[in-house]
ROLUM-724494 format. One record per atom (N, C-alpha, C, CB): residue in three letters; x negated, y negated, z. Coordinates in steps of 0.05 Angstrom, whole numbers, padded with zeros to 5 digits, always signed. Glycine has a CB too. Layout:
# residues N
alaXYZ
...
This chain:
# residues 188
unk-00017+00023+00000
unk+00000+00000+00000
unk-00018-00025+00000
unk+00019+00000+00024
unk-00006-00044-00023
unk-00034-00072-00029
unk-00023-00082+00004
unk-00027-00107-00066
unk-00044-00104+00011
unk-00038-00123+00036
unk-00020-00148+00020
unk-00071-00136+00055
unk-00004-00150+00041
unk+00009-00176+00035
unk+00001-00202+00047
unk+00033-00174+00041
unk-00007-00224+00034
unk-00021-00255+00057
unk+00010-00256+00063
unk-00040-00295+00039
unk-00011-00261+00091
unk+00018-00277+00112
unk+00030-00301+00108
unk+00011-00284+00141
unk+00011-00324+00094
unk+00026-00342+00087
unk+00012-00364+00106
unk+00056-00335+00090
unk-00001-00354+00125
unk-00017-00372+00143
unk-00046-00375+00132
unk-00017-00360+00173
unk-00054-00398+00129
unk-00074-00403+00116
unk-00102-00410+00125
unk-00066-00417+00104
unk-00097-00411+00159
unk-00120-00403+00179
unk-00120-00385+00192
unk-00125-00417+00196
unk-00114-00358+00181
unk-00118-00332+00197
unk-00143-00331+00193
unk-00104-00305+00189
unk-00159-00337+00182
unk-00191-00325+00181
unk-00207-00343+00205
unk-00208-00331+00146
unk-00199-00366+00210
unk-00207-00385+00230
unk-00211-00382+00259
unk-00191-00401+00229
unk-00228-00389+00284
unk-00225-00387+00303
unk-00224-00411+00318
unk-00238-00372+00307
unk-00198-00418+00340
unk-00188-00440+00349
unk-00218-00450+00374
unk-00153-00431+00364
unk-00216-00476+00368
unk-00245-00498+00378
unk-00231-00491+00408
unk-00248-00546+00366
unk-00260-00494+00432
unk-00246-00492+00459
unk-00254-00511+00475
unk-00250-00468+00472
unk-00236-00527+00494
unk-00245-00561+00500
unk-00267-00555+00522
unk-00215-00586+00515
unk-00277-00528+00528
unk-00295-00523+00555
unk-00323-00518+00540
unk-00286-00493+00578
unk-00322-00513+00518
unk-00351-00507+00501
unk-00363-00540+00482
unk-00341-00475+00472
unk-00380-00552+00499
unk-00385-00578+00485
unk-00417-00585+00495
unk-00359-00603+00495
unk-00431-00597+00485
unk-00452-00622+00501
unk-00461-00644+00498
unk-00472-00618+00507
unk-00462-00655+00519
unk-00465-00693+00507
unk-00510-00699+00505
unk-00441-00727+00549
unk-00515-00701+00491
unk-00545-00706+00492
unk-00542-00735+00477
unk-00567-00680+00476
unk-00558-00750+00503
unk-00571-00771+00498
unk-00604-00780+00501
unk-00557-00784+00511
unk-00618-00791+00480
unk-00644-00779+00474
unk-00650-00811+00470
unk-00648-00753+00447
unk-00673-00821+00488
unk-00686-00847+00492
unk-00674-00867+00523
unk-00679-00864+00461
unk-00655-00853+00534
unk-00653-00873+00555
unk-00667-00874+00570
unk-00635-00875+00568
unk-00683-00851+00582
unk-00699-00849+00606
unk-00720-00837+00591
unk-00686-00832+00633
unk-00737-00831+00618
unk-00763-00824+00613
unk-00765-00796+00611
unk-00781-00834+00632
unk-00758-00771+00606
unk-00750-00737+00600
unk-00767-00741+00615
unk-00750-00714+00572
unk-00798-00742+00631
unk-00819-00734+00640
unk-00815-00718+00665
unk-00835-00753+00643
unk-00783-00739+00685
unk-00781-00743+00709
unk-00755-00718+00709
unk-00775-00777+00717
unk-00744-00723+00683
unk-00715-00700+00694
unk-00708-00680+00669
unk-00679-00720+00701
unk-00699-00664+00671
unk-00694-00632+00659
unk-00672-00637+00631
unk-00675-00608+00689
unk-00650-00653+00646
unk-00634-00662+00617
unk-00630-00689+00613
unk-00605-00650+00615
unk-00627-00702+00589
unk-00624-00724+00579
unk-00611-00746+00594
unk-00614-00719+00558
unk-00582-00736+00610
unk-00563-00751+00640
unk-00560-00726+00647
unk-00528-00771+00638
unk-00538-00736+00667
unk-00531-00718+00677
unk-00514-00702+00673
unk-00530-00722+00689
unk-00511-00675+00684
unk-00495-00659+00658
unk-00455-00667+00666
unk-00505-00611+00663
unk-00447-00663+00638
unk-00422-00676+00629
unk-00409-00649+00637
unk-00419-00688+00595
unk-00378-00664+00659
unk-00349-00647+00664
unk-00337-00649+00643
unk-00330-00655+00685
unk-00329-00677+00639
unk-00308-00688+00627
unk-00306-00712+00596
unk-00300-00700+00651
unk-00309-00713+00575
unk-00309-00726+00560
unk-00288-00733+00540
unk-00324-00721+00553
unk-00283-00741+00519
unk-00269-00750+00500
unk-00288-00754+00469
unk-00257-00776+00512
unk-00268-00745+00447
unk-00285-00749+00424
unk-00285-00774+00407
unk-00279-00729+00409
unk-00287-00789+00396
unk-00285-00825+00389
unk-00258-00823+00386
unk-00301-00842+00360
unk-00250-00856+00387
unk-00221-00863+00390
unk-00230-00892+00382
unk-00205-00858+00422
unk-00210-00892+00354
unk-00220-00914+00337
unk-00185-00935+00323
unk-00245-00895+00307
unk-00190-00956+00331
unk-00164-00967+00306
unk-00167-00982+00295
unk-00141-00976+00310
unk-00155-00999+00285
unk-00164-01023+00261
unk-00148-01042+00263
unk-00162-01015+00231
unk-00162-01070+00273
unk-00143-01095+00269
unk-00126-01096+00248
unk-00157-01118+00267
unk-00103-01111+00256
unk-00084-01111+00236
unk-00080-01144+00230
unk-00056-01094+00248
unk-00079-01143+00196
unk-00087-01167+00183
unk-00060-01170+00169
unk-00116-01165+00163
unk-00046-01198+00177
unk-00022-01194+00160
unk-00017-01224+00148
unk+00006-01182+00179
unk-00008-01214+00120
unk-00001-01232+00096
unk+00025-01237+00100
unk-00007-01221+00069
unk+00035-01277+00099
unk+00051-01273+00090
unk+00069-01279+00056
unk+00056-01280+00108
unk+00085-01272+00059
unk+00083-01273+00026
unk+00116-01276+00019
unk+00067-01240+00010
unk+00126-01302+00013
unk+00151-01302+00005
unk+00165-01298+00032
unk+00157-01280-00018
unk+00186-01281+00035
unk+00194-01281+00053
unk+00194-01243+00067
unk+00220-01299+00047
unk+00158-01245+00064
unk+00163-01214+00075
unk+00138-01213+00089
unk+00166-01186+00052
unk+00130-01203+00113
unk+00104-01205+00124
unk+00095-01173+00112
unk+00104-01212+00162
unk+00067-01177+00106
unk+00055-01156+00096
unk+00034-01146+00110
unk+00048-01162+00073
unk+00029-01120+00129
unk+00008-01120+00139
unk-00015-01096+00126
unk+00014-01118+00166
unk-00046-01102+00127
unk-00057-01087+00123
unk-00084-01077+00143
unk-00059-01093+00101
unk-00106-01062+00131
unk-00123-01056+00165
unk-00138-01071+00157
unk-00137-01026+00179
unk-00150-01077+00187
unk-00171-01101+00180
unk-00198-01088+00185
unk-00167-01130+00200
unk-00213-01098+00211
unk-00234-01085+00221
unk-00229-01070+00241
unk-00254-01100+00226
unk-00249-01049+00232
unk-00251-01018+00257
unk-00253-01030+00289
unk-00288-00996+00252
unk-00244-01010+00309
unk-00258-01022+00329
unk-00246-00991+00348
unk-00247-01059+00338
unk-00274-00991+00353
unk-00281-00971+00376
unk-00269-00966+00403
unk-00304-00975+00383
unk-00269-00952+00410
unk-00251-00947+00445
unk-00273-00948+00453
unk-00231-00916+00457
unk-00274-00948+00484
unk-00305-00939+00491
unk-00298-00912+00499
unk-00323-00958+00517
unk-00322-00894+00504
unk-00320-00868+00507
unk-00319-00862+00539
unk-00344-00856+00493
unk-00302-00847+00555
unk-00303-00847+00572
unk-00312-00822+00581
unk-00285-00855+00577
unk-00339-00817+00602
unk-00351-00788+00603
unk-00349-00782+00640
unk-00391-00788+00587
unk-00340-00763+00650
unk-00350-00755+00681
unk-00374-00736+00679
unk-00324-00739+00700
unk-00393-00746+00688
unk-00415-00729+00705
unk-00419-00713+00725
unk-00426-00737+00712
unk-00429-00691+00735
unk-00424-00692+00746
unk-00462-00701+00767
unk-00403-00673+00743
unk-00447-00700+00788
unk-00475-00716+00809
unk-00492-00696+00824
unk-00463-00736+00836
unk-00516-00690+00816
unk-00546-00674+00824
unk-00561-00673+00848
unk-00565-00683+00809
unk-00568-00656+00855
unk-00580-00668+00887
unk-00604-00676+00879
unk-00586-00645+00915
unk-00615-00701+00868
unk-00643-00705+00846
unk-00655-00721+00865
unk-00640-00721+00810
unk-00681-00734+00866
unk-00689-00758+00880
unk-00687-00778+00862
unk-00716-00756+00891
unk-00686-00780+00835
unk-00677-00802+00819
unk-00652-00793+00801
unk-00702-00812+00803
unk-00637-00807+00803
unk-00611-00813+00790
unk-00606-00819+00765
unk-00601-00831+00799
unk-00606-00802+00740
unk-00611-00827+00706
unk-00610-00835+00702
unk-00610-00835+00687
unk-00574-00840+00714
unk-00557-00860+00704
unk-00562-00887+00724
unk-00525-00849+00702
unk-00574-00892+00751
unk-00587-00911+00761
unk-00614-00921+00741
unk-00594-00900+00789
unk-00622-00896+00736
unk-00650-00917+00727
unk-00648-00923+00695
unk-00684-00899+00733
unk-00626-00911+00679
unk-00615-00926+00658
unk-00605-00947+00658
unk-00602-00918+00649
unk-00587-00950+00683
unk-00583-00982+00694
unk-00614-01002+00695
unk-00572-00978+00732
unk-00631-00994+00710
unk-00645-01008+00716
unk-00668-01018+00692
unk-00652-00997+00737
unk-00664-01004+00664
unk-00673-01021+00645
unk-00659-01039+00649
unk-00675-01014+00622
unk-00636-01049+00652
unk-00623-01081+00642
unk-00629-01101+00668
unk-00582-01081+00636
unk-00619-01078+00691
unk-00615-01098+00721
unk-00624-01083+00733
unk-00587-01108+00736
unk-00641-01091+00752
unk-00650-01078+00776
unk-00640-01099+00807
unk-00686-01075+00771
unk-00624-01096+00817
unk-00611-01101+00833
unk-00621-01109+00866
unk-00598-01082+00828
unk-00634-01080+00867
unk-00662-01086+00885
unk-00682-01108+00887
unk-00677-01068+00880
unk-00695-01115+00865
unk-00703-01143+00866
unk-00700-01164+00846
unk-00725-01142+00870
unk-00662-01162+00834
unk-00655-01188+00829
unk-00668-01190+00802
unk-00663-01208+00850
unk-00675-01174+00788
unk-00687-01177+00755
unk-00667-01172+00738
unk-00711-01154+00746
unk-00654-01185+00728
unk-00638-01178+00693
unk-00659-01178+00670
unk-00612-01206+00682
unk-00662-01164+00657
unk-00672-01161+00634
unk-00663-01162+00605
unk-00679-01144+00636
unk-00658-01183+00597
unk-00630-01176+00565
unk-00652-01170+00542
unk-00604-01214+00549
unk-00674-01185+00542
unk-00696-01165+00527
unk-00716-01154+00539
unk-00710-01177+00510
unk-00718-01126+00514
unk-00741-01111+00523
unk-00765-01118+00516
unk-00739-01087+00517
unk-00787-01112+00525
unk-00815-01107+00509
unk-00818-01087+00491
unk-00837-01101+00527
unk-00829-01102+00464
unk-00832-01077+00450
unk-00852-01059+00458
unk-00837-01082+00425
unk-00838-01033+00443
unk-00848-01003+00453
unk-00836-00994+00486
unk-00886-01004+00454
unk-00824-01003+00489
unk-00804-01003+00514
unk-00778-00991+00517
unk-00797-01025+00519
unk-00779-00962+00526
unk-00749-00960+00519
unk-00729-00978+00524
unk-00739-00942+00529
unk-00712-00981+00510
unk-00682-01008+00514
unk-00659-00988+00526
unk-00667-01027+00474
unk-00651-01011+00536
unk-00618-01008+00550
unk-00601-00997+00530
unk-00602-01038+00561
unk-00601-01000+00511
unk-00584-00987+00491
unk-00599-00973+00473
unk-00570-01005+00476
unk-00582-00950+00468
unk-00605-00928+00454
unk-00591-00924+00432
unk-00613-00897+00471
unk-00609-00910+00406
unk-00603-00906+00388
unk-00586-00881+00372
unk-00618-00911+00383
unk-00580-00873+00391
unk-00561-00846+00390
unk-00557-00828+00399
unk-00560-00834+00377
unk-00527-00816+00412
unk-00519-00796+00426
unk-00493-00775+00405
unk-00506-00812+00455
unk-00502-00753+00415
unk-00490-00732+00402
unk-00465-00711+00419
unk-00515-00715+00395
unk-00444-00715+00414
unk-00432-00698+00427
unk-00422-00682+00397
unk-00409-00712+00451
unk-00432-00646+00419
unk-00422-00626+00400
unk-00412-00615+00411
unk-00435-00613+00386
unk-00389-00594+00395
unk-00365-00578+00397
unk-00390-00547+00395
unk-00335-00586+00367
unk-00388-00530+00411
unk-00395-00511+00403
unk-00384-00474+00400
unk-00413-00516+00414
unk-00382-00466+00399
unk-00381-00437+00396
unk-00378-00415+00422
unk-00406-00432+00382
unk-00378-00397+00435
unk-00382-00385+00458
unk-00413-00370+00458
unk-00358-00366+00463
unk-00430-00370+00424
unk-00451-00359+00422
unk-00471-00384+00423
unk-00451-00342+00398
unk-00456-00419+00432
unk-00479-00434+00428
unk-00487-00450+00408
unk-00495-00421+00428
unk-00469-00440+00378
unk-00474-00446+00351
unk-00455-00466+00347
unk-00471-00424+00331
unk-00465-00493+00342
unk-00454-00516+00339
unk-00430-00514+00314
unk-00477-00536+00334
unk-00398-00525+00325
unk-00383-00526+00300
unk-00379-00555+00297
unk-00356-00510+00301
unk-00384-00567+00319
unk-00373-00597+00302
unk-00392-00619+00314
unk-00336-00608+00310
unk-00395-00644+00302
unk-00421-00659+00325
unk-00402-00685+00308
unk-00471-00654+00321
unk-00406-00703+00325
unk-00407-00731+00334
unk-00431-00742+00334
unk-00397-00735+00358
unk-00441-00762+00319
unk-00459-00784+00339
unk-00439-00808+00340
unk-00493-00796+00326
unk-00445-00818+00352
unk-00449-00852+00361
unk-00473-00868+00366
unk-00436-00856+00387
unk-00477-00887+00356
unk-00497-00903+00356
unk-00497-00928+00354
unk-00510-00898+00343
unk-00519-00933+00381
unk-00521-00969+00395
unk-00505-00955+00417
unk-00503-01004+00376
unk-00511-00939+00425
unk-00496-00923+00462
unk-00507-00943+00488
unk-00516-00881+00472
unk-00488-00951+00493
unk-00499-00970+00531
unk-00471-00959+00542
unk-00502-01021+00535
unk-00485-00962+00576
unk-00463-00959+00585
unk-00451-00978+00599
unk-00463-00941+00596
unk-00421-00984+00594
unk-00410-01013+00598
unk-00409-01013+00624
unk-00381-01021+00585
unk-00396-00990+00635
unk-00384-00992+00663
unk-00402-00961+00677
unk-00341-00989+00660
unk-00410-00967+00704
unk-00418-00940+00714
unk-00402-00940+00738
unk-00450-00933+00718
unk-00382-00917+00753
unk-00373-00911+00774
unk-00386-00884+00787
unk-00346-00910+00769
unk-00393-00894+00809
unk-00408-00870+00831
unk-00387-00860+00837
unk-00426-00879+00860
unk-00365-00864+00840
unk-00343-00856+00849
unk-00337-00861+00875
unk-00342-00834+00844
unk-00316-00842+00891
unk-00311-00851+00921
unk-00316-00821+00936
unk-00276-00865+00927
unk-00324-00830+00958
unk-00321-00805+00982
unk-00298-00801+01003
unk-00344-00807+01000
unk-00300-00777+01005
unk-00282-00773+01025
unk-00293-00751+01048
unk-00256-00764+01012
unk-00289-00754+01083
unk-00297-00736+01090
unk-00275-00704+01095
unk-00309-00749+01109
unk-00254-00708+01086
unk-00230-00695+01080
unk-00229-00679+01055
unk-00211-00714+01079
unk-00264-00676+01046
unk-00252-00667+01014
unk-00282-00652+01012
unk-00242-00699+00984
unk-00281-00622+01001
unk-00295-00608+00991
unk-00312-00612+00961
unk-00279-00590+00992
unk-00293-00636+00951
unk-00298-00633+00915
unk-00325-00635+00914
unk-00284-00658+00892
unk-00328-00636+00885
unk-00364-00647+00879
unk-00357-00680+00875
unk-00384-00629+00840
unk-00388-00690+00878
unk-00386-00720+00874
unk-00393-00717+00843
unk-00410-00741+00895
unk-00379-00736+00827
unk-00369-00739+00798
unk-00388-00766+00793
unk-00331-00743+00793
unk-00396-00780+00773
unk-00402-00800+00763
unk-00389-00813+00741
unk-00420-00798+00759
unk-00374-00830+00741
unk-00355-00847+00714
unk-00365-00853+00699
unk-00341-00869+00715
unk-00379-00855+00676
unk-00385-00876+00658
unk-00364-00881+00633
unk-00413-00871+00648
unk-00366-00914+00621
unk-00360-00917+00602
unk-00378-00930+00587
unk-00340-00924+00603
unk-00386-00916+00561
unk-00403-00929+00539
unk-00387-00930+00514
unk-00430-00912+00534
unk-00406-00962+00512
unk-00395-00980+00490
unk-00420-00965+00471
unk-00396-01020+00496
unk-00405-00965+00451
unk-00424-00959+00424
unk-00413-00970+00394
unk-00428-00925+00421
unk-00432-00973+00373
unk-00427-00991+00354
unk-00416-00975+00333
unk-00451-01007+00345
unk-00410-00952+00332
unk-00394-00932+00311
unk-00399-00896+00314
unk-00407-00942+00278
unk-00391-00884+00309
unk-00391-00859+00308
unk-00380-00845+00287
unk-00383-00852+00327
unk-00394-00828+00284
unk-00385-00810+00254
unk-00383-00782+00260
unk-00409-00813+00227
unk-00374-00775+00237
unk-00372-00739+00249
unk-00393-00723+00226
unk-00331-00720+00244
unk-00407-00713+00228
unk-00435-00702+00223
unk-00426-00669+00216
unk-00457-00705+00253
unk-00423-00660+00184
unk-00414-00635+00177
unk-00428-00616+00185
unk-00410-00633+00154
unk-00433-00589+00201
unk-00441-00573+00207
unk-00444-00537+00193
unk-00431-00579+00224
unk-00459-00524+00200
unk-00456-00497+00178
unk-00444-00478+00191
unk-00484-00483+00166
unk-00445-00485+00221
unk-00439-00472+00243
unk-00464-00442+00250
unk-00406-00462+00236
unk-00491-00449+00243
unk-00509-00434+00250
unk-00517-00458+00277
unk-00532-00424+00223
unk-00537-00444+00288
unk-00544-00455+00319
unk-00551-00480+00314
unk-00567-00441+00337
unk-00543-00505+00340
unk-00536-00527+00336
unk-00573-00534+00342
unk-00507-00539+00356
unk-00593-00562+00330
unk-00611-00568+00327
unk-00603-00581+00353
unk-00621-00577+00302
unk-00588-00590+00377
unk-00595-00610+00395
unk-00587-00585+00422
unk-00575-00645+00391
unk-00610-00589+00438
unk-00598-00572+00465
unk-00592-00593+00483
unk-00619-00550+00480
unk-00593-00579+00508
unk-00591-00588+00534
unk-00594-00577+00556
unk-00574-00595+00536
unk-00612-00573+00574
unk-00626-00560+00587
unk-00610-00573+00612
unk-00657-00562+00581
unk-00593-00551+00625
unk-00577-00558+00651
unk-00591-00555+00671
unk-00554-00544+00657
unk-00601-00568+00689
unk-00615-00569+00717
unk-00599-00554+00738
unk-00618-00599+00728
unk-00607-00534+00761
unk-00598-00519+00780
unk-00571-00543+00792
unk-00625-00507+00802
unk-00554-00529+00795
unk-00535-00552+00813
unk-00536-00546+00844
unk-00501-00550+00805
unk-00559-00530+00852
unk-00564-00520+00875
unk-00572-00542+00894
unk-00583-00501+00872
């Protein structure tokens, strides 16, 4: 008996899973001092983008069309390391250092900068093998939250960030093993 198609046209496909991902960011800090790029990512989102709306009027009909792109910022939870240095503190502390009252809006060249030239979040596989990647590029982070404590509460301590970045694209993949790792530090 021939097979009959079902009629479904992603049976051969296997469904993406929102727990298999990693965010690598490559130039904020100094790798010398710590194991992965930040700190490793709970929680993220993939770009979120819309377009001003530009409207003509014309006779007696308003006409609208898109104007310019504009980015969401990306919103990521961390989570928080028992480390003696912090990344996302001393990624801060290229711009401000707080401690003794320095803002920095330029760098010295050959200096790593407060804003880096690109972060990658990829979708991956359960074998590891990258199916989908993101960059964004011109990555800072707008907003950082340490979060709050409680002595009533078991959870882990989380880290907020939101980074502003100047565009992101989606980067076609073959789905053989992804070229960017991320080396997770003991959460011990």
């Amino acid at each position: 008996m021939a097979k009959r198609p079902m009629g479904i046209p992603f049976s051969g496909a296997s469904l993406k899973k929102k727990n298999r991902w990693r965010f690598v960011v490559r130039g904020a800090i100094d790798m010398e001092n710590f194991q992965s790029p930040v700190l490793p990512p709970s929680k993220a989102a993939r770009p979120n983008i819309s377009f001003k709306e530009i409207t003509i009027e014309h006779l007696i009909e308003t006409v609208s069309i898109p104007g310019k792109p504009e980015w969401a910022p990306l919103e990521i939870t961390l989570w928080d390391l028992q480390c003696n240095k912090n990344p996302m503190f001393t990624w801060l502390k290229k711009l401000y250092d707080p401690e003794r009252g320095v803002y920095k809006y330029l760098i010295a060249p050959g200096e790593l900068g407060f804003k880096v030239a690109q972060a990658d979040l990829e979708l991956t596989n359960g074998c590891g093998e990258t199916l989908e990647t993101w960059r964004y590029e011109g990555l800072w982070p707008q907003k950082i939250d340490w979060g709050d404590l409680d002595m009533g509460s078991s959870d882990v301590v989380t880290v907020d960030v939101s980074f502003k970045y100047d565009r992101a694209y989606f980067i076609e993949t073959t789905g053989q093993a992804g070229t960017s790792t991320l080396v997770t530090p003991s959460l011990l």
